[in-house]
N, C-alpha and C positions, 0 to 999 in steps of 0.2 A: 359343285366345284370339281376340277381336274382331278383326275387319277396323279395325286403328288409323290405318293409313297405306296407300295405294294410292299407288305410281308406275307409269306406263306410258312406256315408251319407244317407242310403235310408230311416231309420226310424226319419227321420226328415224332409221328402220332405212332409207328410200329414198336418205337418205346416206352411208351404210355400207354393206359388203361384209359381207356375213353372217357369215365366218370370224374376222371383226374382231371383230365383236362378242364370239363366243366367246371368240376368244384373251381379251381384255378382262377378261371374267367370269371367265375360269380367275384370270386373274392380278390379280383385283380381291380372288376369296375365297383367293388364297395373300398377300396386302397384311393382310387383316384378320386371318389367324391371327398373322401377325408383329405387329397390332399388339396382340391380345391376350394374345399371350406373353409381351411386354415385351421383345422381342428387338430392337425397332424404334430408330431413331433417336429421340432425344429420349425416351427408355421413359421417364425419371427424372420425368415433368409426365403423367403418364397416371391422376391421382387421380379425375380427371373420368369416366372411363371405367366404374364401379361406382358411382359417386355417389348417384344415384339411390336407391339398394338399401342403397344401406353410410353414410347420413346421418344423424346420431346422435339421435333423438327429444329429447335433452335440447339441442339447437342450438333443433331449433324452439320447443320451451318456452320457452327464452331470448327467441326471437324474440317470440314470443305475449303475454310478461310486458313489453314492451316497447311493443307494440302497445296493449295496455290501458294501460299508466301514462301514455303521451301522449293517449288518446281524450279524459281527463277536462280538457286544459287547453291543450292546442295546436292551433292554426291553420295551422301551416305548418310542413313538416319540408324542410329545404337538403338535399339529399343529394348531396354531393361527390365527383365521378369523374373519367373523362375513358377513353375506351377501352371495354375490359372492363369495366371500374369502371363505368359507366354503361348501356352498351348494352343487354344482359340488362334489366336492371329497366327500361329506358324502355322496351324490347321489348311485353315483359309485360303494361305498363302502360298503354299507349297500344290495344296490344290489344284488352283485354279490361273497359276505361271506358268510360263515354258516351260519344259523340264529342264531345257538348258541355259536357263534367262541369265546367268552367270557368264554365261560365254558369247554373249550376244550384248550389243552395243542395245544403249539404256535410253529411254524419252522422259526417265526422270530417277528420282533419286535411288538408290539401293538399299532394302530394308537389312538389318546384320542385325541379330538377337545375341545376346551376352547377360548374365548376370544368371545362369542357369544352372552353371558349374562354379567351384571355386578351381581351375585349372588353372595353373603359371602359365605354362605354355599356352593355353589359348588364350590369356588376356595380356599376354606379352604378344601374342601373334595379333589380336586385337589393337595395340597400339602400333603395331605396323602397317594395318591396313589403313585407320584414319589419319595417317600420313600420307596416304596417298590420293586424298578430295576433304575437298567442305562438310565439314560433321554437322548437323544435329542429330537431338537426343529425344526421345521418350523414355520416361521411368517410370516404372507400374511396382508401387507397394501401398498399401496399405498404410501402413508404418512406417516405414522408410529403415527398420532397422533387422529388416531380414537379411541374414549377414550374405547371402551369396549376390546378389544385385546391390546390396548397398558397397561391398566393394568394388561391385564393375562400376557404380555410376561414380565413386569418389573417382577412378581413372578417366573415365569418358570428361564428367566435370573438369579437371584438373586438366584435361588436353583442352577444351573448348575453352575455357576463360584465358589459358596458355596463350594461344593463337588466334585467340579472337576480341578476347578483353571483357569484363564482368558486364559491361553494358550491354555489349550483342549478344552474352550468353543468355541473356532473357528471351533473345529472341529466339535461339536454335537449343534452348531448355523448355520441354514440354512436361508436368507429373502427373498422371494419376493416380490419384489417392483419395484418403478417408478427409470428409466436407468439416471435419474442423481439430481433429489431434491426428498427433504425431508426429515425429521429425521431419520427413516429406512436407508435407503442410506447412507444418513450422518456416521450413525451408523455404517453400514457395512465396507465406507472405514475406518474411525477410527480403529473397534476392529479387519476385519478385517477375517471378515465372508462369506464363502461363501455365490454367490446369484444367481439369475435368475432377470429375467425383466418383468413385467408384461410391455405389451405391452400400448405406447400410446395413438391407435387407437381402443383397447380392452375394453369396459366399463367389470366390474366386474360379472354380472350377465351372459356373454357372456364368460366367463373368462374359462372355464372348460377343451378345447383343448389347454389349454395355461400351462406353467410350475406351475398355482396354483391351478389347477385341477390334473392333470398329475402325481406331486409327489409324494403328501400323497395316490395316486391311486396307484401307482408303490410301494410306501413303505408298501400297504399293499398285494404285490404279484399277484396285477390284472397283467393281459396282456394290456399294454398303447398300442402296438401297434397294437393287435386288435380292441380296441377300437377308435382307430384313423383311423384305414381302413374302419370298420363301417362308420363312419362318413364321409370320402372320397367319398365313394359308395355314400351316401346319398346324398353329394356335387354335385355330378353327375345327379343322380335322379331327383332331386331339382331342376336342371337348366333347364330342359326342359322346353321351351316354349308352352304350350300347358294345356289344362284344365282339364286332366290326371294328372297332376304334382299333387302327391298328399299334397304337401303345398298348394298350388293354391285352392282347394277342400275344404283344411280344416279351411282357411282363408274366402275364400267367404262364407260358412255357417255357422260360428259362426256368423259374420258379419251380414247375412243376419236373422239369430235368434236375434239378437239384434236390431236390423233395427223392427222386429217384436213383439219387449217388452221383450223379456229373457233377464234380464241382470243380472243375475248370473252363470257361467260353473262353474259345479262342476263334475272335473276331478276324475273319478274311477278305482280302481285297482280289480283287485281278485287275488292280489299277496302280502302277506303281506310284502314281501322284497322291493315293489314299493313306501313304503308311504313316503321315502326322495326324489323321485322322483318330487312325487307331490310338496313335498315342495319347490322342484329348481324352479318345474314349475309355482308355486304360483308368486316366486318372480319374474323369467323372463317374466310372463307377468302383473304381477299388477304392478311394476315398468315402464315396455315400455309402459302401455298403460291408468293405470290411471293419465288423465292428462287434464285440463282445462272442469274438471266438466264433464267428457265421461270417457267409458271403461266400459266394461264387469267384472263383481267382481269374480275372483278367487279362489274356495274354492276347500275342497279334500274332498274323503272318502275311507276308505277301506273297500270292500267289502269279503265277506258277515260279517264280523264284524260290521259295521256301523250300517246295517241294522236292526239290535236288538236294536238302539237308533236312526238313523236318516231317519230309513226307512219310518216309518209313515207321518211323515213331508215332504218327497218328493213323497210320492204318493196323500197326501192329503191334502198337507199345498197350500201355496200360488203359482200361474200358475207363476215364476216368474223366473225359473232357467230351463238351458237343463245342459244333461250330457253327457261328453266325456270319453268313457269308455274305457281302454285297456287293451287288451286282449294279454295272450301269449299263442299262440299253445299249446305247448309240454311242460310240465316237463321236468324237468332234471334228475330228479329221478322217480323210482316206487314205488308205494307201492299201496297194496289192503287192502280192508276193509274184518276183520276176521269173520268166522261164530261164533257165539256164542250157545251151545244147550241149554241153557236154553231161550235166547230170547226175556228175559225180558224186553228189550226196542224196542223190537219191531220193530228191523232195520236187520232183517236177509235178509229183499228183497233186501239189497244193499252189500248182503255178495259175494266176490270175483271182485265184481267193483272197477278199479281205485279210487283214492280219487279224482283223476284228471274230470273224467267222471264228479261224482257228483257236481263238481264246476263249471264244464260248465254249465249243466243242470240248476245250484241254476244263473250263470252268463244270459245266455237264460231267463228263468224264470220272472227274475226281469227285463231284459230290455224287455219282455214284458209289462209288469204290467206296468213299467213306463212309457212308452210309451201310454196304453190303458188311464191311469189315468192324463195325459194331458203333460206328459214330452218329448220332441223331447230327441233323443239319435244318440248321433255321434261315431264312431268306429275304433279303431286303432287296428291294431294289426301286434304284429311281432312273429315271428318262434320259438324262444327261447330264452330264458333271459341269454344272454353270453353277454362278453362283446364287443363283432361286433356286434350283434342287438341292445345290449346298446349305443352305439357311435351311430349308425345310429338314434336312435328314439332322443338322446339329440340334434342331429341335426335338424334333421324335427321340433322338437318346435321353437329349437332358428331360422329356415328360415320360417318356417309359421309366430311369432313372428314380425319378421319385415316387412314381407306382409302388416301382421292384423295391425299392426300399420298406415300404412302409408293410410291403407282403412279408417283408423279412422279419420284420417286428422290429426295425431300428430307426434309429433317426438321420437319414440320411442326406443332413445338411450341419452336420459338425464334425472334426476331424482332430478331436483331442488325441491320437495317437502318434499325431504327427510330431508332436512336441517332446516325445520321451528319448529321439539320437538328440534333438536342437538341445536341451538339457545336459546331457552327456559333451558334447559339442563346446558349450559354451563355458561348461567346466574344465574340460581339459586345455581352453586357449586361456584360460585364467581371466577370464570376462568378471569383473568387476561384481560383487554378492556371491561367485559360485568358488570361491577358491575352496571352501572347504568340501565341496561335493569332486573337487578336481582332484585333492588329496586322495580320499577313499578311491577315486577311478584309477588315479594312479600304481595305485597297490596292486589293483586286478591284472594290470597288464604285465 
């Protein structure tokens, strides 16, 4: 199979002890047979792990039939997250569009994400924008009673039956959620809405090959099955047993940086289309892995932007963080840097060069420097930013991901910590069971 993904770890073996590494690797491919055997913590949420391969041809025709019945009459699709529920598909999306598909006349609907924030302003800004085209909706919970999407979809609902009438809103209400409780559900056989399943065995942050990744990816004219053969290929890649496997690689040397005091990666692009990237990848691994007082802290930057503000601080701030850098080969497009005769800024030496060239060189550059200045740097790279390389690399985190985990010694497919603001949260709005926990909060403030 293709060269789909290249990681290289070499500029970060001068901070390790060579035996390190090894140990690392032994114990990175005995990590991944555990978590392929299901013998692992948390096995019961490992749906995500075959997906790829094992995803049912008639989900995507669902998808596809969906896709077409909105081209012919809608403007705008809401699609309602917040987490998993969202990050995947803005991933995706943001990816693999114009950079400026916003300002550019549309050949089909426009995807707008909400229920991410509890913000006034923006879902008051939200209800001005679906005044202005034909809404539908996708709503992605689980539950349907996560309080920051369940109030964007009571407003998106509330405009759409408004303006359209509770019959047609079946038609421009799409839910994904859990295959038989919860409000959503509920809701769907009541009014009677189409849906999809999020799967049982799928935690949310894993979620991205599943129908709540998939659709608002499709509704905004990716290729889902490209991007899901990316990911296949990578399925395959992956499984190798052997210390090649480049998850196996990229598992034992974070691992083993951290073992060595880095406990911060901070994940770099020199793509400014990658920084929702980072954001998936923030959450897929600060959720799997910070957990009983361990884990590596997750941060992003995008390069060379960053560097006019956070450059300084990682060449000469604290020895406390390496960086995971990814790299994409090739453009998609060309373009060259113009001569100018008069010259006046003094950059005619870079007249008739790629812009592309120059980014390597500024990418080179700085993972010199960071590296001389005390920073290990680790490396990824894929061939071109489509969406087959796309699927494959979302893959490679989420299978390194549950490697890295299980080297930590935790379970990294539960996320009980997430629940201890939502608690606090639900006591101070005086949610129904928590008034007396609202009380005691009270006092503290």
């Amino acid at each position: 199979m293709r060269n789909i993904i290249t990681f290289n770890g070499k500029e970060a073996l001068s901070f390790l002890k060579e035996n390190k590494c090894r140990q690392w690797e032994e114990k990175a491919l005995q990590a991944m047979e555990i978590l392929e055997s299901g013998q692992g913590k948390g096995s019961d949420f490992l749906g995500w792990l075959h997906l790829p391969s094992e995803i049912s041809p008639t989900i995507i025709e669902s998808i596809k039939d969906i896709v077409e019945d909105w081209k012919k009459d809608v403007d705008l699709v809401m699609v309602i997250g917040i987490g998993g529920s969202y990050l995947g598909a803005k991933a995706v999306i943001e990816a693999l569009s114009h950079s400026f598909a916003a300002l550019l006349p549309s050949d089909g609907p426009r995807v707008v994400f909400a229920g991410q924030n509890i913000g006034e302003d923006y879902l008051a800004e939200l209800e001005d924008v679906m005044k202005t085209g034909s809404v539908a909706c996708v709503v992605i919970s689980k539950s349907g009673t996560t309080t920051e999407p369940a109030i964007a979809f009571r407003i998106v609902k509330q405009h759409i039956e408004r303006f359209y009438g509770k019959e047609e809103a079946k038609r421009r209400i799409v839910a994904i959620t859990d295959s038989s409780r919860g409000a959503l559900r509920n809701m769907v056989s009541r009014e009677g809405y189409r849906s999809f399943i999020i799967p049982d065995n799928v935690g949310g942050r894993f979620s991205v090959f599943t129908p709540v990744g998939l659709l608002p990816v499709a509704l905004s004219r990716i290729d889902i099955e490209a991007l899901l053969k990316g990911a296949r290929d990578m399925e395959q890649v992956t499984a190798q047993k052997s210390k090649d496997n480049p998850v196996v690689q990229y598992a034992a040397f974070r691992n083993a940086l951290y073992e060595n005091g880095k406990k911060i990666e901070l994940l770099v692009n020199y793509h400014p289309k990658l920084h929702f990237v980072t954001e998936w990848w923030k959450q897929l691994f600060g959720e799997s892995e910070g957990k009983e007082h361990l884990g590596i802290f997750p941060a992003g930057a995008d390069f060379t932007t960053d560097l006019h503000s956070m450059g300084q601080y990682i060449q000469d701030g604290e020895r406390h963080l390496f960086e995971t850098v990814i790299s994409i080969a090739s453009p998609n497009r060309s373009l060259t840097i113009p001569e100018d005769t008069e010259n006046a800024d003094g950059m005619n030496y870079l007249a008739g060069k790629h812009i592309n060239e120059c980014n390597k060189m500024a990418e080179l550059g700085t993972r010199l420097a960071h590296v001389d200045g005390g920073v290990p740097n680790l490396h990824i790279e894929i061939p071109l930013l489509n969406a087959y390389y796309l699927g494959a690399l979302l893959y490679f985190f989420e299978k390194a991901c549950g490697i890295s985990g299980y080297l930590l010694g935790v379970n990294p497919f539960d996320q009980e910590g997430v629940e201890a603001y939502k608690k606090n949260m639900f006591a101070l709005m005086n949610k129904p069971g928590f008034e007396a926990q609202g009380d005691i909060l009270r006092k503290r403030l």
